[in-house]
MARVEX-899955 format. One line per 5 residues: number of its first residue (from 1); for each residue z negated, x negated, y negated of N, C-alpha, C. Coordinates in pm, 1 decimal, m for minus. Atoms other than C-alpha are relative to their C-alpha. Layout:
NUM = Z X Y Z X Y Z X Y  ...
! end
This chain:
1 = m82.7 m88.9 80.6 m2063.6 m206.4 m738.2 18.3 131.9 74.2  m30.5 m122.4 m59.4 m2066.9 159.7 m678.3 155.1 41.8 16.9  m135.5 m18.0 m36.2 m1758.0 335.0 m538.7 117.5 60.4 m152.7  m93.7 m82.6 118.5 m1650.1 525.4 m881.8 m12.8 m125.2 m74.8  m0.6 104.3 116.1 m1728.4 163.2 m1071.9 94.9 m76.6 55.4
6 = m103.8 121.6 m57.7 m1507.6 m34.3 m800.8 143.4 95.9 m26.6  m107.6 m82.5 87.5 m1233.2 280.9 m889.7 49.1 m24.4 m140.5  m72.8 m19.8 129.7 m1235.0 264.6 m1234.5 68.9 m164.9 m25.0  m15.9 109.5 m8.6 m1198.8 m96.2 m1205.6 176.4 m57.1 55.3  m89.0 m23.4 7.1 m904.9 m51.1 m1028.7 126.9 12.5 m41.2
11 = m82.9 m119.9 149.6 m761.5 202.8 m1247.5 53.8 m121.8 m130.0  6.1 120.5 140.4 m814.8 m74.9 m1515.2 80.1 m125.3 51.7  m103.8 49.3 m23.0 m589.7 m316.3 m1319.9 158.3 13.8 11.5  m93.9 28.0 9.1 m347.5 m158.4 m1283.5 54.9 78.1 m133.9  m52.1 m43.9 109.6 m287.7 m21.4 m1653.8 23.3 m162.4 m43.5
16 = m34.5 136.5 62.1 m305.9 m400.6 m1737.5 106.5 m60.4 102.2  m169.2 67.5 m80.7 m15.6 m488.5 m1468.0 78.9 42.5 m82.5  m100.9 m62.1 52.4 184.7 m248.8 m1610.9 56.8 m40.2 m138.0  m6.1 73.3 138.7 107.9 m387.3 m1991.8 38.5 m62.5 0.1  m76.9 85.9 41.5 140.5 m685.8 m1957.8 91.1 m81.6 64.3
21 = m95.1 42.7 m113.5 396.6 m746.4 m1657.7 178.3 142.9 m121.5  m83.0 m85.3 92.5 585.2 m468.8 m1904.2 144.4 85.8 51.8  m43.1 m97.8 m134.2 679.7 m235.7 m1580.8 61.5 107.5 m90.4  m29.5 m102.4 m54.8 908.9 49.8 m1534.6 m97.0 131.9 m14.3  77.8 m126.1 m95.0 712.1 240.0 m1324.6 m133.4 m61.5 69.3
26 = 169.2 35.4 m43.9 323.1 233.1 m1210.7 m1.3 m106.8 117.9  48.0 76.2 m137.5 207.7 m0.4 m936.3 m32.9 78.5 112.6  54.8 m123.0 m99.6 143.9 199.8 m616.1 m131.9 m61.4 72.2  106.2 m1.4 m73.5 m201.4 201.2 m453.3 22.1 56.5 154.6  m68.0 m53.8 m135.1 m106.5 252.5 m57.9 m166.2 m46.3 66.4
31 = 131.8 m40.4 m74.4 m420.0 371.7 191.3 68.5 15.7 119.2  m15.1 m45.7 m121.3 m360.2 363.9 571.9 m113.7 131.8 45.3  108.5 m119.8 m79.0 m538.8 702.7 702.8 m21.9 m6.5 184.1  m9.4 25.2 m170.6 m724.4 652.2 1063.2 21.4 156.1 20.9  21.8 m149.4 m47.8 m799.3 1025.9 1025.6 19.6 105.9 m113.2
36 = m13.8 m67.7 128.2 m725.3 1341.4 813.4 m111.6 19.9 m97.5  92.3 10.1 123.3 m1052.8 1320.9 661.4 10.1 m85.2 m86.4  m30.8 165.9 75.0 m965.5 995.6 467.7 134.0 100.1 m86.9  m92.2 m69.5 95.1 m709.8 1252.9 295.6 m73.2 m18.9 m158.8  76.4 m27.6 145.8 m801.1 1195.0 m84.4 8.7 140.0 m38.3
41 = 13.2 m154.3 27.8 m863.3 1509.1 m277.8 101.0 0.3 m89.6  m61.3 m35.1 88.5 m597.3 1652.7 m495.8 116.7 m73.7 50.7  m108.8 72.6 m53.3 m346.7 1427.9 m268.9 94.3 127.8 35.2  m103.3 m63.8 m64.5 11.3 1631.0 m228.4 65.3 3.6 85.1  m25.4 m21.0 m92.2 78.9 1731.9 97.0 177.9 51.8 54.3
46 = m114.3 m81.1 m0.7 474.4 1781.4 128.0 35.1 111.1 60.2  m29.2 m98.6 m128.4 528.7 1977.9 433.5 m109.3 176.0 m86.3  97.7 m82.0 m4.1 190.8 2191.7 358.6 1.7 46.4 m144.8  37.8 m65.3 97.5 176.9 2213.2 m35.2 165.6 58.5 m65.6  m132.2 2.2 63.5 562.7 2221.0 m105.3 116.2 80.3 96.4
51 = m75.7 m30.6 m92.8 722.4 2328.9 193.5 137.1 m61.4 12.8  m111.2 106.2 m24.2 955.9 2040.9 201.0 m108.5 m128.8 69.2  27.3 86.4 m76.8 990.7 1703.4 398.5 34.3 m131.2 m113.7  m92.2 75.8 65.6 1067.8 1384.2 219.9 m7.5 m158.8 57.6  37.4 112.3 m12.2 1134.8 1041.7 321.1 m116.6 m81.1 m94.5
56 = 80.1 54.0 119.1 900.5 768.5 228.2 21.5 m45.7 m95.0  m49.2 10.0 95.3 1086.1 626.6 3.2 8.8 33.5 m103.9  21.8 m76.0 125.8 1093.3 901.9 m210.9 m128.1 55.2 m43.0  123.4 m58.3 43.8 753.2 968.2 m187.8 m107.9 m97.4 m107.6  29.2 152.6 93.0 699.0 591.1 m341.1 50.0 m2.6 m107.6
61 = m103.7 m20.0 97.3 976.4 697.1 m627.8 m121.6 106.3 m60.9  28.1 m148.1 70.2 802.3 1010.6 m686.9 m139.7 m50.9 m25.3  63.3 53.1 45.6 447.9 827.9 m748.4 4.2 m86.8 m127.3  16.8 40.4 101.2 541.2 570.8 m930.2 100.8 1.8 m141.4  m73.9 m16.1 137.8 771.3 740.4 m1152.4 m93.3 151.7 m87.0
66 = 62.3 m117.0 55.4 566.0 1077.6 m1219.9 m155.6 m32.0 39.6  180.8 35.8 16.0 202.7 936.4 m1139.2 m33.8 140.5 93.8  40.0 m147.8 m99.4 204.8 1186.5 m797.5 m124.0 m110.2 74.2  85.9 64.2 m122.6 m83.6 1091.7 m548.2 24.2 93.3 112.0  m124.5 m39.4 m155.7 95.6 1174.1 m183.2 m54.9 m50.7 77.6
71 = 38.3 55.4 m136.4 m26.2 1185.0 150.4 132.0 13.9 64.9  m102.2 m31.0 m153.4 235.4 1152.8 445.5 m60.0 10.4 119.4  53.1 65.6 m132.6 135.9 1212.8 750.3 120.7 74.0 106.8  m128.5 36.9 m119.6 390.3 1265.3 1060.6 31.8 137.7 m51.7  m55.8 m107.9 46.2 468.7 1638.6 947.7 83.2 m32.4 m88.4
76 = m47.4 m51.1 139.8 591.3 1564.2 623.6 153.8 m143.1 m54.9  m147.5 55.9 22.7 874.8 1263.9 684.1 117.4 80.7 57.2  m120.0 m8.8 1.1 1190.9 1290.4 708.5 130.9 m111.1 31.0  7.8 147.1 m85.8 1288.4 936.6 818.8 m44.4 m83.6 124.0  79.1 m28.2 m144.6 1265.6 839.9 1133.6 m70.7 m156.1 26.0
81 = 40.5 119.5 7.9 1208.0 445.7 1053.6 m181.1 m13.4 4.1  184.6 49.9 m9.4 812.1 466.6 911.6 m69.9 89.2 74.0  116.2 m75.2 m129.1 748.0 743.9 1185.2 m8.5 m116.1 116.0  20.6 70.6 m174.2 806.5 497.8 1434.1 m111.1 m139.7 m47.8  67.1 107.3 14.2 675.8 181.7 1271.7 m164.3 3.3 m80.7
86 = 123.6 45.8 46.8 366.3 281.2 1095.5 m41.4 93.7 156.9  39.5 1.9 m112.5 297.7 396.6 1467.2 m43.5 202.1 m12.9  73.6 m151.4 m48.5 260.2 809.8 1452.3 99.1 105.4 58.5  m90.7 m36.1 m93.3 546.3 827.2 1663.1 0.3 m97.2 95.2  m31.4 82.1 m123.7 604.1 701.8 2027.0 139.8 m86.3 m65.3
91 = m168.0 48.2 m10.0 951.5 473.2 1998.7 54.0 40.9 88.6  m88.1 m21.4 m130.0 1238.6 625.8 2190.0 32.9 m156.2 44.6  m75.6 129.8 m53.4 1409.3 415.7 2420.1 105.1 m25.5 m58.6  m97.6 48.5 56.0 1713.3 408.8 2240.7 m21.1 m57.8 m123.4  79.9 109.5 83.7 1502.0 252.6 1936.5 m5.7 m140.3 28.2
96 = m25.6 73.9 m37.2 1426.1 m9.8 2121.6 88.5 m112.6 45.8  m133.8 104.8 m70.5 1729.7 m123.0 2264.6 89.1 8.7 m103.5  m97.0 14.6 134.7 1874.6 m125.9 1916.7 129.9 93.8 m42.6  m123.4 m72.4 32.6 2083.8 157.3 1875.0 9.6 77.7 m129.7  0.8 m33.3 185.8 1981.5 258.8 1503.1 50.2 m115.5 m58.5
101 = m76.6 130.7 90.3 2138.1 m71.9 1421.5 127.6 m43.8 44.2  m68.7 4.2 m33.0 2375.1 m143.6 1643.1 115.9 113.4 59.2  m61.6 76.9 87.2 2679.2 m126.5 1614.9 23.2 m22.2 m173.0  1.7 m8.5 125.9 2629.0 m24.3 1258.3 m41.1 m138.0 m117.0  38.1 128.7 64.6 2437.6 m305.6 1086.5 29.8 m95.0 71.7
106 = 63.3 131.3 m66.4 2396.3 m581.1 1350.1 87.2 9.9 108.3  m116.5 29.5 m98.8 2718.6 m687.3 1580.6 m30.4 32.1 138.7  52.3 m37.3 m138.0 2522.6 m692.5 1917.8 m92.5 24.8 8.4  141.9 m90.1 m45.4 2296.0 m498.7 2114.4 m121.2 m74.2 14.4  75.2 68.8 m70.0 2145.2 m792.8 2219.9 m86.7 m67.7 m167.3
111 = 46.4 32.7 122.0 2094.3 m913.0 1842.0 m98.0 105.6 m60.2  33.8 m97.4 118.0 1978.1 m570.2 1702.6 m149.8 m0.6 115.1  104.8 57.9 m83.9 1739.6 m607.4 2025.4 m127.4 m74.3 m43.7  66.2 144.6 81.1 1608.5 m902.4 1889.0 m81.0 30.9 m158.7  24.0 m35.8 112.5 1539.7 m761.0 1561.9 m160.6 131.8 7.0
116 = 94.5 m108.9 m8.7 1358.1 m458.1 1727.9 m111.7 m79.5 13.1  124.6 63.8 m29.9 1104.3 m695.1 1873.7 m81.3 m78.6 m101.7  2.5 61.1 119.4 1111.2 m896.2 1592.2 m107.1 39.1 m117.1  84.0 m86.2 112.5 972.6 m614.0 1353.5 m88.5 m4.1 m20.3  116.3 m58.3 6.2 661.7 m510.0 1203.8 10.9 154.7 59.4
121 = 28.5 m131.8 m44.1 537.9 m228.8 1360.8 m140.7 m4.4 58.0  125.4 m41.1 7.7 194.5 m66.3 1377.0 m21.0 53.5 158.5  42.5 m118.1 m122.0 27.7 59.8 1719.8 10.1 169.9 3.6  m2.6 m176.3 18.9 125.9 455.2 1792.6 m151.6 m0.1 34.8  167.2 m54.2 m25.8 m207.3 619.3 1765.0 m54.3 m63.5 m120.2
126 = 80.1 66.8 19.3 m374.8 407.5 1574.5 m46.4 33.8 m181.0  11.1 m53.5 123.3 m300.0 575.4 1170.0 72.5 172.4 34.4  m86.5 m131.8 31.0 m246.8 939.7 1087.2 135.0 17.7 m71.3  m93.6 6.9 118.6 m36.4 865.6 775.6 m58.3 m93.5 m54.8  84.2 80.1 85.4 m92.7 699.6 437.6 4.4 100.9 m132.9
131 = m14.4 m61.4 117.3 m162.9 776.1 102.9 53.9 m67.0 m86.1  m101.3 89.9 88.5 46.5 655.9 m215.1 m51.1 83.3 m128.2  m45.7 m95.7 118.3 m43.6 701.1 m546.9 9.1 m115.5 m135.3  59.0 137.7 109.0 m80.5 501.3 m894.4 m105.4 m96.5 15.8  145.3 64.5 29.7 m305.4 218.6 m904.8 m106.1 50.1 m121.7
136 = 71.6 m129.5 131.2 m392.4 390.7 m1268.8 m31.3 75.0 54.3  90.2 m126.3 m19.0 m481.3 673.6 m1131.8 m61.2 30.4 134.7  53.4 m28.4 m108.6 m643.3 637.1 m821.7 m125.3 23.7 69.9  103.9 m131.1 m18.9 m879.7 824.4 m635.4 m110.4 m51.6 126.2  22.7 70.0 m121.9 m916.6 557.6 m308.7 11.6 m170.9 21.7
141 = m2.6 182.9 m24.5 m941.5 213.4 m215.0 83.5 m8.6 60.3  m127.7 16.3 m113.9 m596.3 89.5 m116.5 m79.3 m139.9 63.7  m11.2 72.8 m137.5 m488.3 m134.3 151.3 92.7 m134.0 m49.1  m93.8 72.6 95.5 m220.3 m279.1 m49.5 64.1 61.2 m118.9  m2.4 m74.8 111.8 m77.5 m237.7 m388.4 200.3 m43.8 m3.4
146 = m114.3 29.4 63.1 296.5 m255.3 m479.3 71.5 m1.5 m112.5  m38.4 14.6 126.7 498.8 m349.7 m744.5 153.4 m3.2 m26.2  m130.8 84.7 m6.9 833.0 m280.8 m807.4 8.4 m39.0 m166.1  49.9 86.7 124.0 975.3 m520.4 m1091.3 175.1 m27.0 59.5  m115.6 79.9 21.4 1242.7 m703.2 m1201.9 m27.5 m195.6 48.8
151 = 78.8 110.8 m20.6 1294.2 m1076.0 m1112.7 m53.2 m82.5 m103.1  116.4 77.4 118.7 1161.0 m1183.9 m1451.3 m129.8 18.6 10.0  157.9 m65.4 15.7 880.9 m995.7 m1418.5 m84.3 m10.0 141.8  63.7 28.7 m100.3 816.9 m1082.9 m1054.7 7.3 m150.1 m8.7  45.3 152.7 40.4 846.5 m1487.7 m1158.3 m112.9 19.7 m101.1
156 = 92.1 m40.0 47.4 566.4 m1342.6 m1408.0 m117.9 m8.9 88.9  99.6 m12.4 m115.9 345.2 m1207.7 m1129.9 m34.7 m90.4 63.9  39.4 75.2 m124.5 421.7 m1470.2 m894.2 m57.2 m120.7 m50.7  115.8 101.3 114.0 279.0 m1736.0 m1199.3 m142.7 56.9 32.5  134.2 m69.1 m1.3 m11.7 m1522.7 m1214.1 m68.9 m39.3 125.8
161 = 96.8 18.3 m130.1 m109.2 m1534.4 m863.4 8.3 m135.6 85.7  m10.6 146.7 m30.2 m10.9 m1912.8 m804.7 m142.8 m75.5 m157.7  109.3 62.4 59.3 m327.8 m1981.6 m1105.6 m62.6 m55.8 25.0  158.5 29.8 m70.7 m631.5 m2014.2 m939.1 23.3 m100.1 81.6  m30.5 103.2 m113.1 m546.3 m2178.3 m621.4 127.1 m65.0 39.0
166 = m112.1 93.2 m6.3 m166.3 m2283.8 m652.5 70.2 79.3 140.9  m53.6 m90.4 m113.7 m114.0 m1984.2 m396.0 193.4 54.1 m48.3  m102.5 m5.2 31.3 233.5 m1949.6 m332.5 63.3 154.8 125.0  m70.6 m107.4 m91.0 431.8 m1625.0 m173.2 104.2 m65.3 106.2  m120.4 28.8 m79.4 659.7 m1644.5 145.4 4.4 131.1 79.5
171 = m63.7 m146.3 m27.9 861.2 m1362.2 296.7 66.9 m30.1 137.9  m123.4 m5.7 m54.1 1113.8 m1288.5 554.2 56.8 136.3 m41.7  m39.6 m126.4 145.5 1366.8 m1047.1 365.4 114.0 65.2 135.0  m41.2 m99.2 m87.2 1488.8 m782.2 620.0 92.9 134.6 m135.8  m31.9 m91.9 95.9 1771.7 m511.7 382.9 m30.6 115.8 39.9
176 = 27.5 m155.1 m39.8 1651.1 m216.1 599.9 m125.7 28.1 17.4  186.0 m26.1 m13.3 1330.7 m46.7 600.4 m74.1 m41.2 m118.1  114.0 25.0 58.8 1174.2 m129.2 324.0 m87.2 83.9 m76.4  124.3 m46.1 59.9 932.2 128.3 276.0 m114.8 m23.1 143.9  75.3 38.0 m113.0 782.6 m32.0 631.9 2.2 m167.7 m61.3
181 = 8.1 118.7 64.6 893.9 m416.3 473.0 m135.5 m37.0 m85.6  96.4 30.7 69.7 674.3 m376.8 191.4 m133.6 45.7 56.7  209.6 m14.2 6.5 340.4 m226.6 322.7 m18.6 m109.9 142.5  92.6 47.0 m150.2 292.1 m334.9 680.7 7.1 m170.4 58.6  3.4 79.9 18.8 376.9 m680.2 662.1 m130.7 m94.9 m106.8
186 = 151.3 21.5 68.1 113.0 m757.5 395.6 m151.1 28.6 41.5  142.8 m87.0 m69.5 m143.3 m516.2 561.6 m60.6 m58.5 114.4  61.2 0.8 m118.7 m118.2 m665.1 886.2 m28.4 m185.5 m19.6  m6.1 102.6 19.6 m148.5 m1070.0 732.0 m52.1 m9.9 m70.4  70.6 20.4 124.3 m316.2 m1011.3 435.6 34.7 m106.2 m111.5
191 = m83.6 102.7 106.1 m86.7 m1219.0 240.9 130.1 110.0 m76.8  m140.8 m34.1 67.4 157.8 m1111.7 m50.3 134.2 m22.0 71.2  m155.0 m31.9 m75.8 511.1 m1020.9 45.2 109.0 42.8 m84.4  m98.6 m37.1 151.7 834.8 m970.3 m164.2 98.8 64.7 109.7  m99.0 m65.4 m35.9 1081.8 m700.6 m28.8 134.9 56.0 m66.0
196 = m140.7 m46.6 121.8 1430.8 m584.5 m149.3 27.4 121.8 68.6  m46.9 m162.9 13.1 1482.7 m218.7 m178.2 97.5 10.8 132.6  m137.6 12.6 m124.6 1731.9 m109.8 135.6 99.3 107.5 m85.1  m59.6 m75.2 24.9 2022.3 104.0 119.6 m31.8 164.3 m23.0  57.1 m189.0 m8.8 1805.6 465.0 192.6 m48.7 0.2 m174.8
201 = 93.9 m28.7 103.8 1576.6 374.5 m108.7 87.3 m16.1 m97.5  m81.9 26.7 124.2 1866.1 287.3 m350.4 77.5 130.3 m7.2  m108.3 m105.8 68.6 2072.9 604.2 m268.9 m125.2 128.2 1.9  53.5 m86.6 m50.2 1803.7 814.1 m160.1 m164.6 41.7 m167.2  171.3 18.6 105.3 1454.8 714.1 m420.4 44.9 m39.4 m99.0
206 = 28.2 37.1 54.6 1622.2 626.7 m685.5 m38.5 m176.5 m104.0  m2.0 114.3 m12.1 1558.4 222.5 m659.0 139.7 m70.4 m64.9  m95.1 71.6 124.4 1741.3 38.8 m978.8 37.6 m142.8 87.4  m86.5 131.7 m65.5 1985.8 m264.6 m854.5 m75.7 m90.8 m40.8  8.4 95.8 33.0 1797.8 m480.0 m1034.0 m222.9 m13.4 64.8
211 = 93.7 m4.3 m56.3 1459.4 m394.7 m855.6 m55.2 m64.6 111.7  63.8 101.8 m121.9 1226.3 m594.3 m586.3 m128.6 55.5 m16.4  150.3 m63.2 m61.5 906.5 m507.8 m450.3 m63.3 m100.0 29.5  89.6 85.5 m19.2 589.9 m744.9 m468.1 m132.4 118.5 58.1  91.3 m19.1 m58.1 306.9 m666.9 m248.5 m87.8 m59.7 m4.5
216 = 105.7 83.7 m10.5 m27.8 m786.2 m303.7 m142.1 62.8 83.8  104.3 m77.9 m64.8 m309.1 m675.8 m61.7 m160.3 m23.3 m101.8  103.0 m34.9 65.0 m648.5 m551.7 m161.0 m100.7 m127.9 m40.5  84.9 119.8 38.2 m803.9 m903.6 m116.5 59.9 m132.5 m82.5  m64.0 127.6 76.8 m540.6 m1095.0 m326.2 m32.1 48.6 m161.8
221 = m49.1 m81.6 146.6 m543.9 m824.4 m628.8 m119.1 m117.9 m102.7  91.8 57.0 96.2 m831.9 m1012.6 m828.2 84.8 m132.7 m25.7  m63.4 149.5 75.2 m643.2 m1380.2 m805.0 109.2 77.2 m85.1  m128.6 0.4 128.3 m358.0 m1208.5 m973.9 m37.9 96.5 m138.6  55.0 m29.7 150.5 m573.4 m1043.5 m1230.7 m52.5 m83.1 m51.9
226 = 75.6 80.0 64.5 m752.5 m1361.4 m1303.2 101.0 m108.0 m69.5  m140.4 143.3 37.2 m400.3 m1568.6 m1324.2 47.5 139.3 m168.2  m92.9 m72.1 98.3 m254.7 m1234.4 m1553.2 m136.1 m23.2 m168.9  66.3 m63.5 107.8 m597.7 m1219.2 m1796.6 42.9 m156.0 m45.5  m36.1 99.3 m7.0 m541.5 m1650.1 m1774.5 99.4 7.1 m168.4
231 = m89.9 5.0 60.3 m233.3 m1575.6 m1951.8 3.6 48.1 m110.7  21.1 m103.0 177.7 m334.1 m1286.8 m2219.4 m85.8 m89.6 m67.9  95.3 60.4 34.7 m616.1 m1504.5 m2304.1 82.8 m119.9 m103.2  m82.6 101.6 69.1 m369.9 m1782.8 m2388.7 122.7 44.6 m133.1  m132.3 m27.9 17.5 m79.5 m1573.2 m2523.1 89.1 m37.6 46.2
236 = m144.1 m6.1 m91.7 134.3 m1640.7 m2258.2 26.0 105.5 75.5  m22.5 m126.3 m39.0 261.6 m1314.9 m2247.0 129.1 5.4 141.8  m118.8 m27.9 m39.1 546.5 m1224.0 m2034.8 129.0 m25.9 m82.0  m131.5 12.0 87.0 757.6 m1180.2 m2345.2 6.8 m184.0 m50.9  m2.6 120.8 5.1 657.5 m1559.8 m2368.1 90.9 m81.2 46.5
241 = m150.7 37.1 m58.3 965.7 m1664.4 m2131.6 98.5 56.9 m48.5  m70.0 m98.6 m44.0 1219.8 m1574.2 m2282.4 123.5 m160.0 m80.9  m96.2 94.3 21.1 1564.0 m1762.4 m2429.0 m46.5 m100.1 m112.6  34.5 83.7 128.7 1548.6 m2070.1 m2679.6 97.4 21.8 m118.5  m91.7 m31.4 115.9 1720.7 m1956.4 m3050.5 47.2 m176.8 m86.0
246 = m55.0 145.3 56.5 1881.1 m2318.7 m3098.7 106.8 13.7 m140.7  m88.0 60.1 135.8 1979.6 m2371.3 m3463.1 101.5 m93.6 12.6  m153.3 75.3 60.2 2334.7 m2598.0 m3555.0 m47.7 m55.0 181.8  m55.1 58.7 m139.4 2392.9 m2592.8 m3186.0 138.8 m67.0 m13.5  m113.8 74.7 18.4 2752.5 m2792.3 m3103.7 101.8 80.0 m35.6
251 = m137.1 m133.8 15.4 3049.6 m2658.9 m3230.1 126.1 m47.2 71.7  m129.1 55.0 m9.2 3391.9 m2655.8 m3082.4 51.5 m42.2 m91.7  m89.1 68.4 125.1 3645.2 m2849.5 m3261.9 16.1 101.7 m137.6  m45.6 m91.2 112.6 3822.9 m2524.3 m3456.4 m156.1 3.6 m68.8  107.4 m40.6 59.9 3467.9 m2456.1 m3537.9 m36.3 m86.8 m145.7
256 = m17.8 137.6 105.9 3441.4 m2790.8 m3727.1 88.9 m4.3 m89.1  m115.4 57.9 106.2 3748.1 m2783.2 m3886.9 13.2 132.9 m113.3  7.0 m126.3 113.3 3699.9 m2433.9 m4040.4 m99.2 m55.2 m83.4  83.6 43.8 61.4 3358.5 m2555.6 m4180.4 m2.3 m132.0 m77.0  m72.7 99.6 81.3 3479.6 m2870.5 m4342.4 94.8 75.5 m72.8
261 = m88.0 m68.0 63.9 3755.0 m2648.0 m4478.0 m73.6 72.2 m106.4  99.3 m99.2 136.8 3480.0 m2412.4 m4632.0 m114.7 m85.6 m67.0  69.8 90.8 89.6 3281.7 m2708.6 m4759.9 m125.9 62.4 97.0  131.7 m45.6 m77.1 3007.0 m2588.2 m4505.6 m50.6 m68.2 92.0  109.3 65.0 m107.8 2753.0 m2743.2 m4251.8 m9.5 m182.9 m22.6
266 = 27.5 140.0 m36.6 2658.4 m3100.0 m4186.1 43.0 m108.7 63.4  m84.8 134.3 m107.3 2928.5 m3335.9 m4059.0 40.0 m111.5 m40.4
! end
């Protein structure tokens, strides 16, 4: 498959997530860059085309709500979390020894410590940035794809991609960071991942209360198009789950005694 046939192909997944998962907002296509040549073309450069900075967060909001395709690369955050962890910043020492968490989130030093080591985090050096844009409209071969969703619609997905092989998702659910939660965890395991929005991305991007983030990397995306077509094929849509409309359900007493009164129902 040539590179513009494995694109459009793509493209064509993720207009059918969106259909029939019956999304919000687009799926994001996310690209680690080793080097600035790996910049897609027509990708928006904040710093350079806008003369603003923006966290990532909002640069994930601003994709998959306006269909932007966005490079970041260390110029253009504004957050100091995915400079450090997708690695295109050194870590201070006071990083380390937990002082962006502690005492704020996490009681002791020695805990928030624990957490630092704990993390995902990427080798410094090792990416320039990334790119983010629609799976619809994309221009590059991601790395991983994201999804935010509701949890109906991510028990949807997570049907879908339990089809084929009975593959099942597992997480560890961290509330901070998650525009480092969702990619680099998947990227660096190659397994789906489910993240919950943090506090930056809810006041900062935008991120609806009732939102969650599914991650599926580049080598899972086909089982969960083969579990989602599975389903169109059948008519087991999405809108297929939904409540049961139970006729002469039970009535309370008064209920009964009015309807005997009006010569009505079946008792």
């Amino acid at each position: 498959m040539g590179v513009e046939e494995s694109l459009e192909t793509l493209r064509k997944y993720g207009e059918s997530i969106e259909r029939l998962a019956f999304l919000k907002t687009h799926p994001l296509a996310i690209k680690l860059l080793r080097s600035e040549s790996e910049v897609p073309s027509g990708s928006i450069r904040p710093e350079r085309d806008n003369g603003e900075h923006w966290a990532l967060c909002q640069a994930f909001s601003l994709a998959r709500r306006q269909g932007l395709n966005i490079t970041m690369l260390k110029e253009d955050h504004w957050c100091f979390e995915p400079l450090i962890s997708y690695g295109l910043v050194e870590p201070p020492e006071s990083y380390l020894k937990g002082f962006t968490s502690y005492p704020f989130f996490i009681a002791s030093q020695e805990a928030a410590i624990k957490r630092v080591k704990e993390g995902f985090r990427l080798p410094y050096g090792e990416y320039v940035g990334l790119s983010i844009a629609p799976l619809s409209k994309v221009n590059f071969e991601p790395d991983v794809v994201l999804i935010y969703c509701n949890t109906a619609q991510l028990r949807y997905l997570l049907l879908a991609l339990r089809y084929e092989r009975g593959y099942q998702v597992t997480s560890k659910f961290d509330p901070i960071g998650s525009c480092v939660q969702s990619v680099i965890p998947s990227l660096l395991t190659g397994e789906c991942w489910i993240t919950v929005p943090d506090p930056g991305e809810f006041e900062r991007a935008i991120a609806g209360e009732d939102e969650i983030i599914l991650t599926v990397p580049r080598n899972k995306l086909e089982e969960l198009m083969a579990g989602l077509k599975s389903f169109e094929d059948r008519n087991l849509t999405y809108k297929s789950f939904t409540f049961v409309m139970r006729p002469d359900f039970p009535q309370p007493p008064f209920y009964r005694e009015y309807f005997k009164m009006w010569g009505l129902g079946h008792l």
